[in-house]
C-alpha positions in Angstrom: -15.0 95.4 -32.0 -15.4 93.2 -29.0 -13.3 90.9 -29.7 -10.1 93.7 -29.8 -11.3 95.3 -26.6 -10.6 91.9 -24.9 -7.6 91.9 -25.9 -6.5 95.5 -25.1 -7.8 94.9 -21.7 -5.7 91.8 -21.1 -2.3 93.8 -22.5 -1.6 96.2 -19.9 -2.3 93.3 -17.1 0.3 91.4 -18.7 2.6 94.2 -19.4 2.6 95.0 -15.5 3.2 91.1 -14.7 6.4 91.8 -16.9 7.5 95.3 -15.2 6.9 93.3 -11.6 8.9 90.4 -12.5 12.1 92.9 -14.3 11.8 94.6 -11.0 12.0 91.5 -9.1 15.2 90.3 -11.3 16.8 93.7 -10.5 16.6 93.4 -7.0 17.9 89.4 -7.2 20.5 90.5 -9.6 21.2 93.4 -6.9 21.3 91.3 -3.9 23.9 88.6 -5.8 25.9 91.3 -6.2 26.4 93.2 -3.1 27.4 89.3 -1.9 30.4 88.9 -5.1 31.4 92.5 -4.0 31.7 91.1 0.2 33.5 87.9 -1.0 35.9 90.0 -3.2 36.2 92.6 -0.4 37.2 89.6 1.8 39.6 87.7 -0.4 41.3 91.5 -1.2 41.7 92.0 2.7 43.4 88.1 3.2 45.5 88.6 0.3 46.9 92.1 1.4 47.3 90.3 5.2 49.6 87.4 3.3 51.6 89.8 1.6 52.3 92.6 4.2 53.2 89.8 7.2 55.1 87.7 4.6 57.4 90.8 4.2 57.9 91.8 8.1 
């Protein structure tokens, strides 16, 4: 009996080190997003600029 209640009071430590480091990745994965999204945005903007002054 001891030797299972060390182990089910080890699991939900490590389960929380998992559910902090998920979080953590969503946020990176978030952040390296929102910066693709700001390059796109800015490559859309000088693309429309080239082709509306190419045609006046």
């Amino acid at each position: 009996m001891d030797s299972t209640n060390g182990w089910l009071s080890i699991f939900p430590i490590f389960m929380l080190l998992i559910y902090v480091g998920l979080i953590g990745l969503g946020i990176y994965c978030s952040i390296l997003f929102i910066k693709l999204a700001r390059r796109g945005i800015k490559a859309l903007e000088i693309y429309i600029d080239e082709k509306t002054h190419k045609n006046l």
